[in-house]
C-alpha positions as a Markdown table, in Angstrom:
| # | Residue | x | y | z |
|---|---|---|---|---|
| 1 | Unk | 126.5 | 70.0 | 122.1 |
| 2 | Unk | 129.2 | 68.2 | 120.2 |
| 3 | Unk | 130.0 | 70.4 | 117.4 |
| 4 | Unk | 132.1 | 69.1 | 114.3 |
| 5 | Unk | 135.0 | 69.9 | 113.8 |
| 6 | Unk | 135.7 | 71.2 | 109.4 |
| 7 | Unk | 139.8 | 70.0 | 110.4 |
| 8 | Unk | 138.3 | 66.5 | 109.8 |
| 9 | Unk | 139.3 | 64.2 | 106.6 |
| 10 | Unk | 135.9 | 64.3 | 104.4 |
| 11 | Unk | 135.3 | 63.2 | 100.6 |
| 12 | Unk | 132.3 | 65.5 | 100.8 |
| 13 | Unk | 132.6 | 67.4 | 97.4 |
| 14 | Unk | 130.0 | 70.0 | 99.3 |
| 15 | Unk | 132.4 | 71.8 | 100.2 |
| 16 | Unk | 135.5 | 73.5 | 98.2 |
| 17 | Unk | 139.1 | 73.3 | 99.5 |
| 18 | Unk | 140.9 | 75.5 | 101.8 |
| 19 | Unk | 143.9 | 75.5 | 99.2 |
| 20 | Unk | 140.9 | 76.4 | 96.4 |
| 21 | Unk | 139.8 | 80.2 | 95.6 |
| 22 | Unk | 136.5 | 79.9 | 93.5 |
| 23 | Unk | 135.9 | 83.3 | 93.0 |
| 24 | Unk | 132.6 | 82.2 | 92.2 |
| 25 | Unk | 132.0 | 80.5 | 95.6 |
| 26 | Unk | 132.9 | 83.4 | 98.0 |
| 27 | Unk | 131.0 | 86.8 | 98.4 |
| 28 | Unk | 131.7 | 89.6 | 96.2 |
| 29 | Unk | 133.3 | 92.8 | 97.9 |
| 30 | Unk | 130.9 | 94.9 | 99.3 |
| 31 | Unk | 131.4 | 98.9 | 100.4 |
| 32 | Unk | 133.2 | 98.3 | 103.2 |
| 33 | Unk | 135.9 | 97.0 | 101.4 |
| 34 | Unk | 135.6 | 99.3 | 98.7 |
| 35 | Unk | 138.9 | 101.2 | 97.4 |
| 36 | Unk | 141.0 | 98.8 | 99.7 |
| 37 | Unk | 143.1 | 96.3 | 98.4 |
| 38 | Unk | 141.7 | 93.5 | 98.2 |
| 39 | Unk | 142.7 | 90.0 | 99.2 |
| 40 | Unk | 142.4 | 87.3 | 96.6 |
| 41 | Unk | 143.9 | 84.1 | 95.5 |
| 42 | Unk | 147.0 | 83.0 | 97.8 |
| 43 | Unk | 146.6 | 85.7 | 99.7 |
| 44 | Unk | 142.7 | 84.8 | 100.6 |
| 45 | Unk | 143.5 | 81.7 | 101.4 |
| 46 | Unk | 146.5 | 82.4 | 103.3 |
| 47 | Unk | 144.7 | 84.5 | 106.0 |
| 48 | Unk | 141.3 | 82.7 | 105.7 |
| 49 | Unk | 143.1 | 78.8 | 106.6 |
| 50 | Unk | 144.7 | 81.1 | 109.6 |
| 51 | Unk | 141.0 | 82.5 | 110.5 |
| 52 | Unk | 140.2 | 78.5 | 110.6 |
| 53 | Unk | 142.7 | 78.2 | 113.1 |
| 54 | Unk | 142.0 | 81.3 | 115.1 |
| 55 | Unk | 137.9 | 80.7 | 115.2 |
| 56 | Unk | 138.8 | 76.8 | 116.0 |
| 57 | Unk | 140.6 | 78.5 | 119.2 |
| 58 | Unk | 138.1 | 80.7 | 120.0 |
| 59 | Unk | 134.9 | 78.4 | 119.0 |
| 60 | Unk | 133.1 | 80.7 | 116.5 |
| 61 | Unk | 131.0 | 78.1 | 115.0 |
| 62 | Unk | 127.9 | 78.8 | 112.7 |
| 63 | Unk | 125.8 | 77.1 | 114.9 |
| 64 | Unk | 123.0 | 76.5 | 112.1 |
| 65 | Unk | 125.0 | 74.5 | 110.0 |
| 66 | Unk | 127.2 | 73.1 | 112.5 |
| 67 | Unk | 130.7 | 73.9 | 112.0 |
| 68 | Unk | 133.8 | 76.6 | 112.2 |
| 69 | Unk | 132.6 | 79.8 | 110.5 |
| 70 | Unk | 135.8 | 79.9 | 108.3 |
| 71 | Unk | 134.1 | 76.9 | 106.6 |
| 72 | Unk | 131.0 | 79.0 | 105.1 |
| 73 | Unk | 133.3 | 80.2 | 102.4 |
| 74 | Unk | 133.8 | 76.6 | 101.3 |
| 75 | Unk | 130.3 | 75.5 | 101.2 |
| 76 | Unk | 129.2 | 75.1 | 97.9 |
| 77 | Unk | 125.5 | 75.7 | 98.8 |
| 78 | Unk | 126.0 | 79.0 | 99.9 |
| 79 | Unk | 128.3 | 80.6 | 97.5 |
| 80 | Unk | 127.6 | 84.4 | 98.0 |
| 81 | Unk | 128.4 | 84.0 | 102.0 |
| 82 | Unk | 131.4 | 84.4 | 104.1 |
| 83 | Unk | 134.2 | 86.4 | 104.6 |
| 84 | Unk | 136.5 | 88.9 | 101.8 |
| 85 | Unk | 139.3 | 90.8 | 103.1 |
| 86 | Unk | 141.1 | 94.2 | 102.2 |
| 87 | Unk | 144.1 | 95.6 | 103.5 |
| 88 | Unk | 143.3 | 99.0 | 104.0 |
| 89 | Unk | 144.2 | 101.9 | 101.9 |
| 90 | Unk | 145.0 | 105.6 | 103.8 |
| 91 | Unk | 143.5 | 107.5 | 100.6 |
| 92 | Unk | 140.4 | 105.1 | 100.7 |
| 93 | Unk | 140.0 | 105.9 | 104.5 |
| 94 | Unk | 137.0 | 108.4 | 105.6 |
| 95 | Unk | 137.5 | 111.1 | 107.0 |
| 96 | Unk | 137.5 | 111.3 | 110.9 |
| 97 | Unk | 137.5 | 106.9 | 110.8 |
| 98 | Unk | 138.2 | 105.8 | 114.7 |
| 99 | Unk | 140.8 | 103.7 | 113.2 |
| 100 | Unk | 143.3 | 106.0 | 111.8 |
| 101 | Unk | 142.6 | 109.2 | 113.7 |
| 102 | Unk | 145.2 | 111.4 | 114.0 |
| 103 | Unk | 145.6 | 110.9 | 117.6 |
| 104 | Unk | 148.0 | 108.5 | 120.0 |
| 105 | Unk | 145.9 | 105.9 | 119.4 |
| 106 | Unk | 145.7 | 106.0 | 115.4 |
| 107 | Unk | 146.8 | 102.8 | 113.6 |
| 108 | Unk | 148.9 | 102.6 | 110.5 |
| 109 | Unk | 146.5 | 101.8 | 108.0 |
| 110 | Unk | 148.9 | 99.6 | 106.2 |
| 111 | Unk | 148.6 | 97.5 | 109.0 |
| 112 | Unk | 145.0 | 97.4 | 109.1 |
| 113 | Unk | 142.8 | 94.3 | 108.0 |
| 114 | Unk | 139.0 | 94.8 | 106.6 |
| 115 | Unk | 137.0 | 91.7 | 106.7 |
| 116 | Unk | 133.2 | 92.0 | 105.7 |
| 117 | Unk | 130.9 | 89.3 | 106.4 |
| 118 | Unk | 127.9 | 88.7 | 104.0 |
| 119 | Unk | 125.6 | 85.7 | 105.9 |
| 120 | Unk | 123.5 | 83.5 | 103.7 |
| 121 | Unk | 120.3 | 85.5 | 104.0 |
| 122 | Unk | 119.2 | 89.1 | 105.2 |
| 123 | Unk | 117.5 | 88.0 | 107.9 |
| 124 | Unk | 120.3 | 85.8 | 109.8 |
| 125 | Unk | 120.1 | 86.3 | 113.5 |
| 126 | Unk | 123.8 | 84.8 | 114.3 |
| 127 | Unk | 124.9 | 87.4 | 111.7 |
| 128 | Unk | 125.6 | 89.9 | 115.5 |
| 129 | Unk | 127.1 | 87.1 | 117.4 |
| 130 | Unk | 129.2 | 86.1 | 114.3 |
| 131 | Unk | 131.2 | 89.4 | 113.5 |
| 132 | Unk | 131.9 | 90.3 | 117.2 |
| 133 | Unk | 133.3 | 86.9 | 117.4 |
| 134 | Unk | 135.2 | 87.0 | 114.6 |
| 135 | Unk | 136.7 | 90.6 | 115.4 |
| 136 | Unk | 137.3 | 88.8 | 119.2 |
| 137 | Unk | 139.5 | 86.4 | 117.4 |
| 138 | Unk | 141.2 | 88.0 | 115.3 |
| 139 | Unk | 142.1 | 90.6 | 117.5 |
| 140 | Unk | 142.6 | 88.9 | 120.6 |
| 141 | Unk | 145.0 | 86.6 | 118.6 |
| 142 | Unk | 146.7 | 88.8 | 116.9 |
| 143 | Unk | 150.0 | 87.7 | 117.4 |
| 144 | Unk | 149.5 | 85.1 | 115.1 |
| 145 | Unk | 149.2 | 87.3 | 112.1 |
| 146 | Unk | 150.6 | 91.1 | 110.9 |
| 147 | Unk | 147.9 | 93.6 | 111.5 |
| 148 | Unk | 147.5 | 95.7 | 114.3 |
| 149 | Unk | 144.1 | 95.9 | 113.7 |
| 150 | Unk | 141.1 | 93.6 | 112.0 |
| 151 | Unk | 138.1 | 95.5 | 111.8 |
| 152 | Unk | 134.7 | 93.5 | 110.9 |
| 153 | Unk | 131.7 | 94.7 | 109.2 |
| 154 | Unk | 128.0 | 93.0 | 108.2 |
| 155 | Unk | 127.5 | 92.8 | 104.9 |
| 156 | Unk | 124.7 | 95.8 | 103.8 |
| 157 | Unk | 122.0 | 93.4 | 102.8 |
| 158 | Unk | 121.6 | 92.5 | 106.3 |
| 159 | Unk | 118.6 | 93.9 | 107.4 |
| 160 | Unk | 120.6 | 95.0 | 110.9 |
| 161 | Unk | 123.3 | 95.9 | 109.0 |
| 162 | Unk | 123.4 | 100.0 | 110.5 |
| 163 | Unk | 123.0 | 98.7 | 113.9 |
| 164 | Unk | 125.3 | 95.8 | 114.3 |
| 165 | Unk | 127.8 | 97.9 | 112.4 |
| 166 | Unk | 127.7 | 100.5 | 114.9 |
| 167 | Unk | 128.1 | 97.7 | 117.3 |
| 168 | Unk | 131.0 | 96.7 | 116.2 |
| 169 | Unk | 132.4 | 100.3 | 115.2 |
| 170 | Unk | 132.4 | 101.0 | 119.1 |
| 171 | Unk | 134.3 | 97.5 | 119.8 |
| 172 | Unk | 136.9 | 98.9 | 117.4 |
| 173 | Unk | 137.0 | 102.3 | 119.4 |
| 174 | Unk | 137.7 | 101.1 | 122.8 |
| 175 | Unk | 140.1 | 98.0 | 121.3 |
| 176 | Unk | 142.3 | 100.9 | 119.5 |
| 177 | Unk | 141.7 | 103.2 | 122.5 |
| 178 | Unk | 142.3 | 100.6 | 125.4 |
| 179 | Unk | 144.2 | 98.0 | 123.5 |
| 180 | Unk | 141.9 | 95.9 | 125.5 |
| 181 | Unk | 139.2 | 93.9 | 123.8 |
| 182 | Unk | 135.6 | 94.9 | 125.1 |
| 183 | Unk | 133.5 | 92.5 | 127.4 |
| 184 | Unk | 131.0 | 90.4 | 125.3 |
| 185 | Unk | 127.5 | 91.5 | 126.6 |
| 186 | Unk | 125.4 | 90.9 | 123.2 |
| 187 | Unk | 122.5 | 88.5 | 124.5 |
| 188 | Unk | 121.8 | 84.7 | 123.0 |
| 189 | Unk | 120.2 | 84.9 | 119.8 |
| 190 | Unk | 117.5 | 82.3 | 119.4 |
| 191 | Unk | 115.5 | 83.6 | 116.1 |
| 192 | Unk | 114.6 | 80.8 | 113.2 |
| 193 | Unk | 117.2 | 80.9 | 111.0 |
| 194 | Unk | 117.7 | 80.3 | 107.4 |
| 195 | Unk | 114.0 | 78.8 | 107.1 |
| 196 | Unk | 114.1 | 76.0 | 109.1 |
| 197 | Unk | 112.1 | 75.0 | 111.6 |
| 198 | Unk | 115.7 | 75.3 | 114.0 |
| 199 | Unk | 116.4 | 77.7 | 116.1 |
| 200 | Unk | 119.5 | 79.5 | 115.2 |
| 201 | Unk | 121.3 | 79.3 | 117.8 |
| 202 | Unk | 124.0 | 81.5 | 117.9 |
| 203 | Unk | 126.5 | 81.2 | 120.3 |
| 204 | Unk | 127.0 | 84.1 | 123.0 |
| 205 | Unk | 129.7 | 84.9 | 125.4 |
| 206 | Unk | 129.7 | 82.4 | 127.9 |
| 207 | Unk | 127.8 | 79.5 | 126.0 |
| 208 | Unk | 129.4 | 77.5 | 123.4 |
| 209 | Unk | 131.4 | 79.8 | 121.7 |
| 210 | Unk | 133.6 | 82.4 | 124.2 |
| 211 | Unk | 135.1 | 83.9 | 121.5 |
């Protein structure tokens, strides 16, 4: 399947900018995010144009709509999904958080990335396949930015929100215990998506998108 690529010259007025932040175009900050510092403005789109680059890499491609997840925040027709970001805060932390145990394998929180993903409705089936890509990327790339660690939630709306989250919470655990990232073993996900009559197809280890 030839999947577009968003790095491609288009007069499509669909889609904002990369070098734009319409607050009113990307997702508002859920909990996870909460008490963190958020990323907005230059810094947004400083660390979202790299997330282009680093799910380009990788392939994590909304395979719905056709194109590099990073470009969801730009489309016009979706303005409540994609990614925000918060730089985590220690006194925001909760208690007994995998992340920043006190143990040999805590991480300076400073140093720590949030990213929470809100998909365009509550019922996405990629919404799985999507984070644990995304967390994939980021952190199996992550000499090409500053944080130790990027940890990825689902946005609470999702009506898998508790399980994929715990999903992705014991990713997190072995990357920050192992330093290794964890094999991808989450099966295809071929549920109708968005109401369409098209499969969503969401790509899986091993298929389209290796993440």
């Amino acid at each position: 399947m030839n999947v577009p690529s968003p790095f491609g010259e288009s007069d499509d007025d669909t889609f904002d900018g990369y070098d734009e932040f319409v607050v009113d175009h990307v997702p508002a900050p859920g909990e996870f995010l909460d008490g963190h510092d958020l990323l907005a403005d230059g810094r947004h789109l400083a660390f979202h144009r790299l997330s282009r680059e680093l799910f380009e890499e990788r392939a994590v491609y909304d395979m719905t709509f056709g194109y590099n997840l990073a470009r969801l925040n730009n489309d016009t027709r979706h303005r409540d999904a994609g990614y925000r970001y918060a730089v985590e805060r220690a006194d925001a932390v909760d208690e007994g958080d995998v992340a920043t145990a006190d143990s040999e394998a805590a991480v300076d929180p400073a140093r720590v990335l949030r990213a929470e993903f809100t998909p365009t409705t509550a019922f996405c089936p990629q919404s799985n396949t999507l984070t644990k890509g995304s967390f994939r990327a980021w952190n199996g790339l992550a000499d090409c930015h500053e944080y130790d660690l990027v940890r990825v939630r689902v946005a609470p709306m999702h009506q898998r929100a508790a399980e994929i989250n715990a999903e992705l919470r014991d990713m997190e655990r072995e990357f920050v215990e192992t330093g290794d990232l964890p094999d991808g073993d989450e099966a295809p996900e071929t549920d109708i998506d968005e109401g369409t009559d098209t499969p969503g197809t969401g790509a899986s280890d091993g298929s389209r998108a290796p993440f």
